[in-house]
SERO-4910 file (N, C-alpha, C, O; in steps of 0.05 Angstrom, whole numbers):
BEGIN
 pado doro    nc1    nc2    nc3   cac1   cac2   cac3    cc1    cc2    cc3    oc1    oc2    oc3
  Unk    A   1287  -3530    156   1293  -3505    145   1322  -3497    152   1332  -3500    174
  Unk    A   1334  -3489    134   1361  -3480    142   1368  -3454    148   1359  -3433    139
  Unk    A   1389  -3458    170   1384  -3427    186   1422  -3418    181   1440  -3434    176
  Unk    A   1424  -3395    183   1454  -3387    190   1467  -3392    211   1453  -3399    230
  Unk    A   1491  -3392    213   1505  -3398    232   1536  -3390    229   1545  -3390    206
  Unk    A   1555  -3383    254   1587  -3375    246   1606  -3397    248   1596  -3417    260
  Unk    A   1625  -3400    241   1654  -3404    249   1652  -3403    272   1643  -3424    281
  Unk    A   1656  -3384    292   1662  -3386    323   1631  -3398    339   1634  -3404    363
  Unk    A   1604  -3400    327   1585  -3415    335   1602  -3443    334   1616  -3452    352
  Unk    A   1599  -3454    310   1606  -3479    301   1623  -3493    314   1621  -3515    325
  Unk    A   1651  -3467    310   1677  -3480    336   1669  -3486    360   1676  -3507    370
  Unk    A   1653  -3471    373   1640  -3482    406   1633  -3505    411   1644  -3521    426
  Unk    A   1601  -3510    391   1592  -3532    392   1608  -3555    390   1606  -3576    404
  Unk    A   1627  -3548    370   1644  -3578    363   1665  -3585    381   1670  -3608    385
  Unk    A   1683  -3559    396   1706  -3571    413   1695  -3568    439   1710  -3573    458
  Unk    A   1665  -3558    447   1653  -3557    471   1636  -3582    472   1614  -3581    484
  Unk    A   1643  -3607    459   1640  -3633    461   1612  -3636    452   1603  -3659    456
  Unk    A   1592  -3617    438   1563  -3618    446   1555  -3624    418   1533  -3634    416
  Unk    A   1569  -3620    394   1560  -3641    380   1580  -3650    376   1599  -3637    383
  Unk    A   1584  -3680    360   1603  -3697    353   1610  -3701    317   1588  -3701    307
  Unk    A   1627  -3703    300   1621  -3699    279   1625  -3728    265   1647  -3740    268
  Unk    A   1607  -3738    253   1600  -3771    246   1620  -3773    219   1641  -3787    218
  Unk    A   1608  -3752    195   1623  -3749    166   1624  -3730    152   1604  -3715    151
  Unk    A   1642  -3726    140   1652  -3690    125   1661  -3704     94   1676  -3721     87
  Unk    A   1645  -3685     83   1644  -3690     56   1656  -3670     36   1648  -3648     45
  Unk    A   1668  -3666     19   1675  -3636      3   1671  -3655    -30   1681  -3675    -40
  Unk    A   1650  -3632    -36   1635  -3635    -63   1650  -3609    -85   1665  -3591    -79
  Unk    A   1642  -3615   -105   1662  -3610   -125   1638  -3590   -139   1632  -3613   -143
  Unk    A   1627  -3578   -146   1605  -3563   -165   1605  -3576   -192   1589  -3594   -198
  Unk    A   1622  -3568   -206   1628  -3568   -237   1643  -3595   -246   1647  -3597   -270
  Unk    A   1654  -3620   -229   1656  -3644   -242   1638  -3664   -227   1635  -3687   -233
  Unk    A   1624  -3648   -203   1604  -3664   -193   1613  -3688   -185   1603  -3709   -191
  Unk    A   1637  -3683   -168   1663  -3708   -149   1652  -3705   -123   1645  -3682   -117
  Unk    A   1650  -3718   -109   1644  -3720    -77   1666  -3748    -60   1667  -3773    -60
  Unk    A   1678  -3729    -51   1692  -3740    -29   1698  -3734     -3   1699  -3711      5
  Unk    A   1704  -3762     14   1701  -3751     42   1727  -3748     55   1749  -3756     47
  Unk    A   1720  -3732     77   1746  -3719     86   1748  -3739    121   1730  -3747    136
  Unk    A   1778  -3742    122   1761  -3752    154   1765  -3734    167   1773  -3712    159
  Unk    A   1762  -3741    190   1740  -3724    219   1765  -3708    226   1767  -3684    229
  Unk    A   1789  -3732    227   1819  -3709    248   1822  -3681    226   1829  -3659    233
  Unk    A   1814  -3690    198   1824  -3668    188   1817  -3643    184   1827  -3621    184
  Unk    A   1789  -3658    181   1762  -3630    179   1768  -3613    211   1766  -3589    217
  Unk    A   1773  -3632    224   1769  -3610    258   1794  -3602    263   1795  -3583    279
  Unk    A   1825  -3614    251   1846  -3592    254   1849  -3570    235   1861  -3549    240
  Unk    A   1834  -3577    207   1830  -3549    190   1813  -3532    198   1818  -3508    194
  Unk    A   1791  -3541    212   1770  -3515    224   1780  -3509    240   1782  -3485    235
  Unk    A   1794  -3514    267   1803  -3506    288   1823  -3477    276   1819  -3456    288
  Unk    A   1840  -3478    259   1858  -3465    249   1833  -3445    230   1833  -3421    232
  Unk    A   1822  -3454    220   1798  -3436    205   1781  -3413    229   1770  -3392    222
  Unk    A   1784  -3423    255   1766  -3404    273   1778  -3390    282   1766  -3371    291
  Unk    A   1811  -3390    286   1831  -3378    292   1836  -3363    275   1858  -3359    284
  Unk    A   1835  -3351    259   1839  -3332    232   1826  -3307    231   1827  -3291    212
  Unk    A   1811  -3304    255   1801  -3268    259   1775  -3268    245   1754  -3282    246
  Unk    A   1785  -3241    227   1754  -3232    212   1755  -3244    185   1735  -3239    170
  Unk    A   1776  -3261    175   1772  -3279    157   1753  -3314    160   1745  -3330    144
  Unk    A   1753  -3311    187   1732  -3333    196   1705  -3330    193   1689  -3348    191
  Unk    A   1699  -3300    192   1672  -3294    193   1662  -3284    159   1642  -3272    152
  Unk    A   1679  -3293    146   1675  -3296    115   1662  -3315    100   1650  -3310     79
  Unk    A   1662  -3342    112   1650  -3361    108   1624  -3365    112   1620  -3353    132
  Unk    A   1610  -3371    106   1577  -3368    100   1576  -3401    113   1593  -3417    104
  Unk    A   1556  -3411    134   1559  -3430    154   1519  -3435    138   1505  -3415    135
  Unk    A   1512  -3455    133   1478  -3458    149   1473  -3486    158   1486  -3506    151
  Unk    A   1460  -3486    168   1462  -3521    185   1431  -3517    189   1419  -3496    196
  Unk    A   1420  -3546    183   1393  -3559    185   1386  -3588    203   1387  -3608    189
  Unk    A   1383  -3590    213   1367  -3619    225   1366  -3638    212   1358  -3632    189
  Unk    A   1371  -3660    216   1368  -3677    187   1340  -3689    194   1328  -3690    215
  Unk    A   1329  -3699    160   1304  -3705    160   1293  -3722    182   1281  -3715    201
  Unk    A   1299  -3742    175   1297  -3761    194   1314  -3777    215   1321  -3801    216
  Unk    A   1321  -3743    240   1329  -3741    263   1335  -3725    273   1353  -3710    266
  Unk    A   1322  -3722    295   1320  -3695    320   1357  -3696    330   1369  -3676    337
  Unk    A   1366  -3719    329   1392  -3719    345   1414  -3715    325   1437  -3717    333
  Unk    A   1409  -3708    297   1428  -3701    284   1423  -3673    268   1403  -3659    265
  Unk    A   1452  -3669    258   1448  -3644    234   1467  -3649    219   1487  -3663    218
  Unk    A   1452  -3626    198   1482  -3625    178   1488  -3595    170   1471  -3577    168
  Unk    A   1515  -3592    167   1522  -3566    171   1538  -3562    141   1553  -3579    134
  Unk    A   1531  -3526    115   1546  -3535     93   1555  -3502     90   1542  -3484    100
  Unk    A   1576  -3500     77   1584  -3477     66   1597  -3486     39   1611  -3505     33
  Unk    A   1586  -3461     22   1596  -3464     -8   1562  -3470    -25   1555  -3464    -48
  Unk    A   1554  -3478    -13   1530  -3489    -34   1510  -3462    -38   1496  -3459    -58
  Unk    A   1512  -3449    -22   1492  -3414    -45   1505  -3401    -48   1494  -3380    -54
  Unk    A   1542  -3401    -48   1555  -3387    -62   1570  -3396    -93   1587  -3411   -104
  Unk    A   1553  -3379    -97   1557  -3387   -139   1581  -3376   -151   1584  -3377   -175
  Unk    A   1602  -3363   -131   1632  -3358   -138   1644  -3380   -124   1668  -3379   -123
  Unk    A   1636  -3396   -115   1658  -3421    -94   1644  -3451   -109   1620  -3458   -110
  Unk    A   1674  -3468   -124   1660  -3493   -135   1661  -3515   -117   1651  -3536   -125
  Unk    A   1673  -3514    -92   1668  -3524    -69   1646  -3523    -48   1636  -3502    -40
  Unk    A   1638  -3549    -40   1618  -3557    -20   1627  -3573     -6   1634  -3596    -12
  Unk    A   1629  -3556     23   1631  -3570     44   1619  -3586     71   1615  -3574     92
  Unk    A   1616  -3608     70   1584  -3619     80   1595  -3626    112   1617  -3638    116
  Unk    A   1579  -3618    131   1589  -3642    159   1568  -3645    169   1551  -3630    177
  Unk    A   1570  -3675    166   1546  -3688    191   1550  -3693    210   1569  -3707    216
  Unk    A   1533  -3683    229   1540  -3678    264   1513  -3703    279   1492  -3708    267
  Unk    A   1522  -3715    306   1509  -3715    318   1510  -3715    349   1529  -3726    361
  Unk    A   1491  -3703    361   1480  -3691    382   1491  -3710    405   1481  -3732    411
  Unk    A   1520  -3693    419   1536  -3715    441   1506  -3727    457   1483  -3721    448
  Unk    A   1510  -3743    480   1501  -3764    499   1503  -3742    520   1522  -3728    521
  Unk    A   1478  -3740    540   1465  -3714    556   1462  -3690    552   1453  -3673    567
  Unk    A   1471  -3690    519   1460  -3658    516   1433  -3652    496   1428  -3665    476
  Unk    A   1416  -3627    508   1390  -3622    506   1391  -3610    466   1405  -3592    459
  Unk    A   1378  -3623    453   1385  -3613    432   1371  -3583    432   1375  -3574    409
  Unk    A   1356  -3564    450   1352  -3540    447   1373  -3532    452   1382  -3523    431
  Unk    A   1389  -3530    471   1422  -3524    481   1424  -3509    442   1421  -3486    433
  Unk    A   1431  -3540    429   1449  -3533    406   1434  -3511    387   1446  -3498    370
  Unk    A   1411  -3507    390   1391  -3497    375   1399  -3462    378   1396  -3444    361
  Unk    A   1409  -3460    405   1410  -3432    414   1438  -3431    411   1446  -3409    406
  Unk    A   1453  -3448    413   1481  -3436    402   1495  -3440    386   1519  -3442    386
  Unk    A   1473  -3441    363   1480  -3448    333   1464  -3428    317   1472  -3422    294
  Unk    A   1440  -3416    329   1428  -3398    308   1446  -3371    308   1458  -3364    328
  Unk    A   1448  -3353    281   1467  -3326    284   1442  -3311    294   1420  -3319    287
  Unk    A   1445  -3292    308   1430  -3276    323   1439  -3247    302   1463  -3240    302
  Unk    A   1420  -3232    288   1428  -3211    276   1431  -3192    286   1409  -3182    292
  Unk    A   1451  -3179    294   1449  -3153    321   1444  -3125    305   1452  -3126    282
  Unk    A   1432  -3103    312   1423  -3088    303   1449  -3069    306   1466  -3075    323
  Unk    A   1453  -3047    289   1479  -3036    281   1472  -3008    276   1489  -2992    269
***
């Protein structure tokens, strides 16, 4: 099931070594192109993407488990927004000694009451 998640979640997990990112994909909507991005680039554009304030928290984040594996996920923004013809895909997996509940709790968005 796919759950929400932020920019500054995401940034943790990823430069707090706890998950690792395997492949990053950016999909096309409307010519239905898929290509991959590599890893240095996707993580010096996000790095700079998390740094950007309350424009970071614009981005719509959901990340799922992959089917078949507890030690991976995949994480996408763009795909239930029907104004963006971009899809951005990353497949993560679960560094070496860490508990995949760890990532579970600091990846879900917690809705705070307002």
């Amino acid at each position: 099931m796919r759950k929400k998640t932020t920019t500054a979640q995401l940034n943790k997990v990823i430069t707090g070594d706890l998950l690792q990112v395997i492949k990053v994909e950016i999909s096309y909507k409307f010519s239905k192109q898929t290509d991959e991005i590599g890893k240095e680039t996707f993580i010096k554009n996000f790095s700079f993407l998390s740094k950007s304030g309350m424009f970071a928290d614009m981005i719509d984040w959901h990340y799922e488990k992959r089917h078949n594996s507890d030690r991976e996920y995949i994480i996408d923004s763009g795909s239930l927004n029907g104004y963006s013809d971009i899809i951005i895909t990353v497949y993560l997996r679960v560094a070496d000694g860490v508990d995949g509940e760890d990532i579970e709790k600091k990846l879900l968005l917690q809705e705070s009451e307002k």
